[in-house]
N, C-alpha and C positions, 0 to 999 in steps of 0.2 A: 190603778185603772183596770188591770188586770183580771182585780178581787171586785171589781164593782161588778164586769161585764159578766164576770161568771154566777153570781148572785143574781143578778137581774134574768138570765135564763135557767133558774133553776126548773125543774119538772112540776107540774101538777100536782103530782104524790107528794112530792118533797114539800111545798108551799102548803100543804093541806098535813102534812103532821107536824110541821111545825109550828102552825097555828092552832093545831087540836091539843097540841102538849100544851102550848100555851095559853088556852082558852079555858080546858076541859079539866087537865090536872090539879088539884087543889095544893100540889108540890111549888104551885108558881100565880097563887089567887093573890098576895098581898108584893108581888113583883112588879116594876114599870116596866113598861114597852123599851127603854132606854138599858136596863138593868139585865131584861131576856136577851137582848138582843147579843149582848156580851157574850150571855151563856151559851146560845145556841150559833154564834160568828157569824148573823147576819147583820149587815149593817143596818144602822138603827133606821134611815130614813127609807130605806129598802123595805125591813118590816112593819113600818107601818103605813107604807104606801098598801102591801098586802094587807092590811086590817080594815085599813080606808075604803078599798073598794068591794068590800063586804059589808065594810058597816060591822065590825066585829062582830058578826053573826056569825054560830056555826053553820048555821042554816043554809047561810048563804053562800057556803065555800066553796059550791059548782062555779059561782061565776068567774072563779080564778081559771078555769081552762080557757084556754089559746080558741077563740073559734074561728074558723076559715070561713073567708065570706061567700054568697052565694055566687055558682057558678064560677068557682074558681077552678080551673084544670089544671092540664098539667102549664101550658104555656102562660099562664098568671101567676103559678107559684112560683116561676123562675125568674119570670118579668123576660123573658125570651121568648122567639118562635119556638115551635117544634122542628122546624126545616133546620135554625141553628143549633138546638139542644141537639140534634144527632149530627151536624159536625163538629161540635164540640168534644162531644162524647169518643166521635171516630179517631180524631188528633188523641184524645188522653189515650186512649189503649193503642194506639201506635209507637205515644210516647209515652210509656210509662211511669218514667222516671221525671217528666215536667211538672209543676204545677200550676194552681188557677191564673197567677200572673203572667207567666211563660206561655200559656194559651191565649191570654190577652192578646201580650205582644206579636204574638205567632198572626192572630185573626189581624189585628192593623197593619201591620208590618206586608203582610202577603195578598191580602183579600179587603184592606180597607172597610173591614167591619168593626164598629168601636162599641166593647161589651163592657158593663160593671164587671169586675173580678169578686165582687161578692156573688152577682150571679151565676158567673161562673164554678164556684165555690159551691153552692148548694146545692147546684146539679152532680158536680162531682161527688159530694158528702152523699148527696139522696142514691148514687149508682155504685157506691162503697170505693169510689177509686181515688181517694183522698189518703196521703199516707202523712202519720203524724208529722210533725216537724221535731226534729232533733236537734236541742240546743246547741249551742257552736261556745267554744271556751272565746275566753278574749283574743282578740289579735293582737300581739306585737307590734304592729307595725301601720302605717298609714296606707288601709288598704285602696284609697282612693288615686295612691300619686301612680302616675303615668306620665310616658315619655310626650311632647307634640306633636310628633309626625309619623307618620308608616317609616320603620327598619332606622327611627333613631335609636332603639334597641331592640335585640331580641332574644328574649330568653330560651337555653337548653338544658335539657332535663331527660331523666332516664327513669323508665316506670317496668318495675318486673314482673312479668305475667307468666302463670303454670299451663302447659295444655295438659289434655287429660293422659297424653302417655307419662303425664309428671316432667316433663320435659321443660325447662325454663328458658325464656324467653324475653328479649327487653325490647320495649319502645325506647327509641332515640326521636324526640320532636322537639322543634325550633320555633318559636311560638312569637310572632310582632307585640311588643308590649302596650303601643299606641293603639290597635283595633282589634288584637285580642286573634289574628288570625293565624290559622295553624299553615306555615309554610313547608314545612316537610314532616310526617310521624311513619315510623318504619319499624319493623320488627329486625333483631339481629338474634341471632345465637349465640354471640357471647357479647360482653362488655367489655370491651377494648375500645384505646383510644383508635384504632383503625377504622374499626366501626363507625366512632362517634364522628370522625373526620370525613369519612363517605358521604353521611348523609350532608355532614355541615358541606360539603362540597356539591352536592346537588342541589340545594335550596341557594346557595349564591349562584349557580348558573341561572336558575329558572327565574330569582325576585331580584337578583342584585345582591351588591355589599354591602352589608348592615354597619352602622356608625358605633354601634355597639355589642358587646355580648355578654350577657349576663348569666353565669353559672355558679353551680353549689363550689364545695372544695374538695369533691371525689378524684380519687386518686384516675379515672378517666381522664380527666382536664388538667390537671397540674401536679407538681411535683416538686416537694419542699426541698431534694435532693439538686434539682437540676431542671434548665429550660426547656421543656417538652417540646416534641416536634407540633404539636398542636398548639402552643402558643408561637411557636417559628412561621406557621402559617398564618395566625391573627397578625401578626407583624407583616409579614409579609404584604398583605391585604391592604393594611393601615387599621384593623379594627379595636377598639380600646378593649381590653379586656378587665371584665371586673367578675370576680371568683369572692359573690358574697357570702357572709356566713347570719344567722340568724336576727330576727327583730332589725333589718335595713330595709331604707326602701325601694334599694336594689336587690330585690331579694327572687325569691322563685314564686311568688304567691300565683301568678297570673295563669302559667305552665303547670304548676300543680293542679288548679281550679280544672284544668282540662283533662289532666288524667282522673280526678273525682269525675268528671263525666266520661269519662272510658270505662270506670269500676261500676258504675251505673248503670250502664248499657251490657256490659259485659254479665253484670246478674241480672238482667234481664231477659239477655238471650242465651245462657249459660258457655259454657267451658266450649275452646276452641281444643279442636282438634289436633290439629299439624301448621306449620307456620305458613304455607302456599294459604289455608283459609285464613289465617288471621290477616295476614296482608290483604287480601282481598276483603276483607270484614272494617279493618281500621281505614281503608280508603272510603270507604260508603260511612262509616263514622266522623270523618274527618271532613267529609263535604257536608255532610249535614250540620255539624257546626260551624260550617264556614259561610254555607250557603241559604240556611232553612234556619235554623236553629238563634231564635232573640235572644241576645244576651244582656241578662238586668245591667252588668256592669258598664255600659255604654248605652242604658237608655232604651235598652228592648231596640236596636239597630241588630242589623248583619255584620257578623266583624268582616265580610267583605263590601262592607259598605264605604266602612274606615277607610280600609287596606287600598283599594282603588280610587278616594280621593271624591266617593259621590255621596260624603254624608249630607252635606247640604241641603243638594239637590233632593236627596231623601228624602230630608227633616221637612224641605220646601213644600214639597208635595202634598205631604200628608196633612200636612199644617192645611192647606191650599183644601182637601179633599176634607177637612174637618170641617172649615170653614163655612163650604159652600155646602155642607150638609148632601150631597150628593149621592141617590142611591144606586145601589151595583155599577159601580165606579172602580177600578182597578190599575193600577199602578203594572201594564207589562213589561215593559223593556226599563232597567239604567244600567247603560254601559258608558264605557268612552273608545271613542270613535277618534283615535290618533291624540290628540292635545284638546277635543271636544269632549263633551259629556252630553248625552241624550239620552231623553226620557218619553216613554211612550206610555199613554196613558188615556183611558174613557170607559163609553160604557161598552163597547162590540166594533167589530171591523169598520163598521160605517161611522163612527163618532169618536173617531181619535182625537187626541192632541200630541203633537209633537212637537217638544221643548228641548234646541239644540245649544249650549251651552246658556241657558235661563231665557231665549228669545224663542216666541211662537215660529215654526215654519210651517205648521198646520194646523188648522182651526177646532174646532166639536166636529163639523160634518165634512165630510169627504166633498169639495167643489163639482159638478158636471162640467160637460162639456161646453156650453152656454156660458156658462160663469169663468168659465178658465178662459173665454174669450173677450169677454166685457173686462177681465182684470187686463187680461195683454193690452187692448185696446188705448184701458185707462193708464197705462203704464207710460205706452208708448205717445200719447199726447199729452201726458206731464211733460216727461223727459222732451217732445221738443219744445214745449213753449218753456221750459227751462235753459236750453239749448247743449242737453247732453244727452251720451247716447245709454240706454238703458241698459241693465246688466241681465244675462238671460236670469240671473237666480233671483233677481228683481221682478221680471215681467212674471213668472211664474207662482211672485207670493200670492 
């Protein structure tokens, strides 16, 4: 399929000498169209679709160019605006290291604008900010399996970074394997398990006790000698520890995938300094992937979407905002609100909805004061010709 799509966009030049070697050469007069086609690795129905629409005429071999129809600009050949070719454009050089699909996700996900990723693709390619794709070896391992819920495991890992006084430096990051969200990543000066214990003990203050912990077999975490104080403390806790080694599907795949996006960023913005900036640098890295940043592996979501329990509601939304074809329509607010979840969403201040665990508590427009008194009214004469007494959050729907 590969060889087909790449034959079918050959160039002008190219479609035009291979039909002049093949038309005009007397090296290839008593050859078939089946027989060249061998010779020169075009496929057969391929070249003679190119002869077809000539009419095997040299003559006619201008009609092989591509020609653009009339009045076509810039926002036809993208099949986009101009207003969103230049926030497309502004997202890629922000993000240098994402591509056409990752801007998809980015514009739904945030802004509820749903673009082809081919189109996005050819604006990228037409402004040179397209960078090859680098084939990937096979995986080992099933990179789809993940755990069911937020901190039924989570993966720790160490990644070593140079500053430019040559000074080496290590992330320690704790990584939910269910939403993909980074719970603590921290720079240390050396690799000790003292280190790795700090942070694993700030990330259980702030998210809780993880039901699992998944790491390599660096002599940080364990020790074929004897029970480390860092597995004393997994006991402690009650958390299962599991110290995988390669091709598992408990493995490090997910934790790793995040420091590929640290090496990414990091040549992007070049070589860190001194360790006060890189701390200050991996926090604004670390919220952006947690917070800003779609990740394909969970469906272009937020891993703080997962991680706080409002995928749903998310997925609800959007589906909802698909739906109804709704333009400049916006997704503000999902948090949760104690044991609730709320979502705030429309087109501007005056045309909310608010949906407080999937139930309307405000409509598209903001009520007046007229209307918030014909609702009390009608409240308060249900409720007595029912013979109960109305609840204030009742009279006020």
């Amino acid at each position: 399929m590969a060889s087909r799509c790449r034959h079918n966009h050959r160039s002008y030049q190219e479609k035009k000498q291979i039909l002049e070697k093949y038309l005009l050469s007397n090296e290839y007069r008593n050859v078939t169209v089946k027989e060249f086609s061998r010779i020169c690795g075009v496929p057969y129905m391929t070249l003679r679709r190119w002869g077809n629409t000539i009419g095997w005429d040299v003559g006619r071999i201008e009609e092989l160019r591509r020609k653009t129809p009339k009045g076509c600009g810039r926002q036809k050949q993208s099949g986009i605006s101009a207003t969103l070719q230049d926030r497309i454009l502004e997202i890629a050089r922000d993000h240098r290291t994402w591509g056409p699909l990752k801007i998809k996700q980015y514009l739904w996900r945030h802004e509820q604008i749903l673009t082809p990723q081919t189109s996005i693709y050819r604006l990228l390619k037409e402004h040179g900010l397209v960078k090859e794709r680098v084939a990937e070896g096979a995986a080992g391992h099933d990179r789809r399996f993940e755990y069911p819920c937020p901190l039924a495991a989570v993966q720790l890992d160490l990644l070593q970074v140079i500053l430019t006084s040559r000074q080496t430096i290590y992330l320690v990051t704790l990584l939910d394997d269910y939403s993909r969200y980074v719970l603590a990543s921290r720079f240390t000066a050396v690799k000790t398990m003292d280190e790795v214990m700090d942070v694993f003990k700030a990330a259980v203050r702030t998210y809780g006790v993880m039901d699992r912990l998944l790491t390599d077999q660096g002599t940080e975490f364990v020790s074929w000698q004897r029970f480390t104080r860092f597995e004393e403390l997994l006991a402690d806790l009650d958390v299962e520890y599991i110290a995988s080694g390669p091709h598992k599907k408990e493995n490090q795949g997910k934790v790793e995938r995040w420091h590929q996006t640290v090496r990414e960023e990091l040549r992007e913005r070049g070589p860190l300094d001194c360790s006060s900036e890189a701390q200050l640098w991996i926090r604004e890295v670390r919220d952006m992937y947690n917070y800003e940043r779609p990740h394909q592996g969970i469906g272009g979501l937020l891993p703080a979407d997962r991680f706080f329990g409002l995928r749903e509601e998310i997925e609800t939304e959007l589906e909802r905002c698909r739906a109804e074809r709704r333009n400049n329509r916006q997704i503000y607010l999902v948090c949760r609100v104690g044991e609730q979840k709320l979502v705030v969403s429309g087109q501007g201040p005056e045309k909310l909805t608010v949906l407080l665990d999937g139930k309307r508590v405000r409509g598209e427009t903001a009520p007046g004061e007229e209307e918030k008194k014909q609702l009390e009214k009608k409240a308060v004469f249900t409720a007595a010709n029912m013979g109960a007494v109305p609840r204030q959050e009742d009279a006020g729907d």
